[in-house]
N, C-alpha and C positions, 0 to 999 in steps of 0.2 A: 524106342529108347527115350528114359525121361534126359530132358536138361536140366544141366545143373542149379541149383538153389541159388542165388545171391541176399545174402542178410545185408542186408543197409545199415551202417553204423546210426545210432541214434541222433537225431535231428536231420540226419541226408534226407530224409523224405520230405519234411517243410520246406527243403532249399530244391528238391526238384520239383516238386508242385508248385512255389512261388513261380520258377522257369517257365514251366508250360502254362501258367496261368497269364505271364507275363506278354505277352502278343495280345492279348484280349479277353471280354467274359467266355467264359469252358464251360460247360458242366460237370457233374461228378468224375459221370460214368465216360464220358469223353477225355476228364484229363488221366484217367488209368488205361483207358485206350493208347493214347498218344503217347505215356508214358512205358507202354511196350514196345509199340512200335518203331520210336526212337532208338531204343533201345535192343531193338531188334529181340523180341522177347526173353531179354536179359531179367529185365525187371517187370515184375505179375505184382501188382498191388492190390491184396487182399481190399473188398470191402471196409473188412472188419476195423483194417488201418487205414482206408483211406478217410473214408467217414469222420473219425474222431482224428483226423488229423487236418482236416477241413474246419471244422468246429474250432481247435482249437488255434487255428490262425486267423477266424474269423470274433473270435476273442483277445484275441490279441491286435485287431485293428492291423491285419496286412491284408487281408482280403475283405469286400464287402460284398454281399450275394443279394440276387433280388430273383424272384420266381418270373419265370418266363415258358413260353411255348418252345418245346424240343423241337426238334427237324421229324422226331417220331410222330410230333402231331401229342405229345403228352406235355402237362407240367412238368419243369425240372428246374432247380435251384442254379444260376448260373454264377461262377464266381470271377471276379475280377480283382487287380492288387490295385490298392492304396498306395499313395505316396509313403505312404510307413510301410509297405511291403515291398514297394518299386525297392526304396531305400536297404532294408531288413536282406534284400536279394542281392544287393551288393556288396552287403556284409560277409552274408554267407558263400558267397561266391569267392570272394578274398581269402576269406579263412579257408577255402576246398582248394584254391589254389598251392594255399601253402602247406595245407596237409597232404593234400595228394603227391604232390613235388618230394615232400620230403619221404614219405614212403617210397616211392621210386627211386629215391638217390639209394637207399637201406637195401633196397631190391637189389641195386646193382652193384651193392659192395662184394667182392669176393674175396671167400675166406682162406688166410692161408694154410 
């Protein structure tokens, strides 16, 4: 039996990656690891989005990466947050607070 799909509203992924980024430097393939298994294979984060969603918060100066040796024994890109991404994380975190909250209230209005 597959499990169900979960689509991420747009930008959730920057504010979960900043997350798991946020304990220490990650690599790619480690922070879509951890971000399953947190999640208890809720959330499967494509390559395809993790990739250019790493780029582009490394563009934007919340994360800064530098190559490093894997536990594989390979090169791998490891990324860590900036005080602009530590910061950026607690923005995003506020604003999920208050949109998740408010969905849940909407959740549990019942209709007469």
């Amino acid at each position: 039996m597959s499990s169900p799909k979960s689509d991420l509203l747009q930008g959730t992924l920057d504010m979960l990656i900043l997350k798991v980024v946020a304990p220490g430097a990650i690599h790619g393939y480690a922070i879509s690891k951890r971000l399953r298994q947190i999640s208890q294979d809720v959330l499967q984060i494509q390559q395809g989005s993790l990739y250019p969603a790493l780029h582009r918060l490394e563009e934007r100066k919340w994360l800064q990466a530098e190559w490093k040796d894997a536990e594989s024994g390979r090169e791998a890109k490891f990324y860590r947050l900036t005080a602009a991404g530590r910061k950026q994380l607690e923005v995003e975190t506020s604003n999920w607070e208050r949109l998740s909250g408010a969905v849940a209230q909407v959740m549990r209005t019942h209709e007469a």
